[in-house]
C-alpha positions as CSV (number, residue, x, y, z in Angstrom):
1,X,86.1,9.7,-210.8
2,X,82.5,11.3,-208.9
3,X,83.1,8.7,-206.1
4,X,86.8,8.7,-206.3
5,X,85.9,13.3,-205.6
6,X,83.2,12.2,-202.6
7,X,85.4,9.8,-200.9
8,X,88.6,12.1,-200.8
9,X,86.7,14.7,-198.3
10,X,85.2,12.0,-196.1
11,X,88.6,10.3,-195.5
12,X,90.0,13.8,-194.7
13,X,87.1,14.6,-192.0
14,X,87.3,10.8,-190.4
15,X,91.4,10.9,-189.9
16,X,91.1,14.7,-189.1
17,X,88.6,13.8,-186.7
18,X,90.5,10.7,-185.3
19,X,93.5,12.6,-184.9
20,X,92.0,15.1,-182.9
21,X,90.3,12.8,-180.5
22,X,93.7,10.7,-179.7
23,X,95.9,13.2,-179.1
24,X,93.1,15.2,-176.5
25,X,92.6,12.0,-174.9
26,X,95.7,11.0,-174.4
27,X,96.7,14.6,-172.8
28,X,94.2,14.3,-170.3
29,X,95.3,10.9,-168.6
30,X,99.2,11.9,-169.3
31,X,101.0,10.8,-166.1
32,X,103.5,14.2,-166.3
33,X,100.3,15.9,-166.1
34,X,99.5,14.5,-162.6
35,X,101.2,16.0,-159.5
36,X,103.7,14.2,-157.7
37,X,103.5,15.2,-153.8
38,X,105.7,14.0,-151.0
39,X,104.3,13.1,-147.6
40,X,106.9,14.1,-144.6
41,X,105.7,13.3,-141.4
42,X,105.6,16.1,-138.5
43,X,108.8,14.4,-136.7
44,X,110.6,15.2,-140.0
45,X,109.4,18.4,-140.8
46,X,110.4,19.9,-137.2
47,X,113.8,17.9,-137.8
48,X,114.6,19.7,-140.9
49,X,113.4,23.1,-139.7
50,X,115.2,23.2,-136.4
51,X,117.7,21.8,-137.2
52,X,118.6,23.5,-140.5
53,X,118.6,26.3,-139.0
54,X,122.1,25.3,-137.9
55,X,124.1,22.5,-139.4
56,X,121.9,22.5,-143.1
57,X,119.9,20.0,-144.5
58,X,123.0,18.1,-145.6
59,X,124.8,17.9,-142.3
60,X,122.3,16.8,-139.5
61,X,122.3,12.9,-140.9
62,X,120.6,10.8,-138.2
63,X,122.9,7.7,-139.0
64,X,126.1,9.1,-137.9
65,X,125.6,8.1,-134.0
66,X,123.7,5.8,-131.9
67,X,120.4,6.6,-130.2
68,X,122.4,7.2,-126.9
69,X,124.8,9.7,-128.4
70,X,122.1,11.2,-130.4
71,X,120.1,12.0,-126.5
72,X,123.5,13.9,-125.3
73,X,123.9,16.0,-128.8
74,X,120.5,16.8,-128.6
75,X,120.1,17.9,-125.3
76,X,123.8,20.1,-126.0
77,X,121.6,21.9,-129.1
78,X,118.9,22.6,-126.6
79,X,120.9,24.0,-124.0
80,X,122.8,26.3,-126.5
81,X,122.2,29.9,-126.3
82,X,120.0,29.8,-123.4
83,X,118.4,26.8,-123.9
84,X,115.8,28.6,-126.7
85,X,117.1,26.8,-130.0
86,X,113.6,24.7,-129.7
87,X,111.0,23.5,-127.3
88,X,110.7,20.3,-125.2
89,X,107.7,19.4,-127.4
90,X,110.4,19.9,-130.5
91,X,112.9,18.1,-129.0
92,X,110.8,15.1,-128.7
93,X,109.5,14.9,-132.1
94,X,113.5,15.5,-133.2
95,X,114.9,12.4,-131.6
96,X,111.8,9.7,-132.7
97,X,112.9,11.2,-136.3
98,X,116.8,10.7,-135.5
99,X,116.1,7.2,-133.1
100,X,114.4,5.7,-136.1
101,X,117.3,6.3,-138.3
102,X,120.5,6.0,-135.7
103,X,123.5,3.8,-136.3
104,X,122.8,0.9,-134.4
């Protein structure tokens, strides 16, 4: 019965202690505890933010034209509203975005 009393409380401190260790560990290396980021390049960042602005996020899909219809709709855009809707520089990084992704 004396060892049957000693071993009781030793069992209850080694799973207590166990217990404790697992689940701390295993919240520290959770994956849903780790950030996911996404990388956008700059071409795609001014595409979305120019033109956004506009026609939406939604609406502006590169893949409805070709890369030669894409060059006239592009320069229309510009040219709208006395030519400020975005700069040269802009207009460049735009259509390598759209060009990678037009209907071919």
């Amino acid at each position: 019965m004396k060892k049957l009393a000693l071993l009781l409380p030793i069992a209850l401190i080694i799973f207590s202690c166990g217990k404790h260790a697992t689940s701390s560990s295993s919240t520290a290396t959770s994956p849903a505890t780790t950030p996911v980021v996404a990388t956008v390049s700059p071409e795609e960042s001014v595409f979305r933010t120019v033109c956004s602005k506009c026609h939406g996020l939604g609406k502006a899909d590169p893949s409805r034209h070709t890369v030669d219809e894409w060059v006239k709709i592009v320069d229309d855009m510009q040219r709208k509203k006395g030519g400020n809707q975005f700069t040269d520089d802009q207009k460049t990084q735009i259509l390598i975005y759209i060009n990678a992704r037009a209907k071919k």
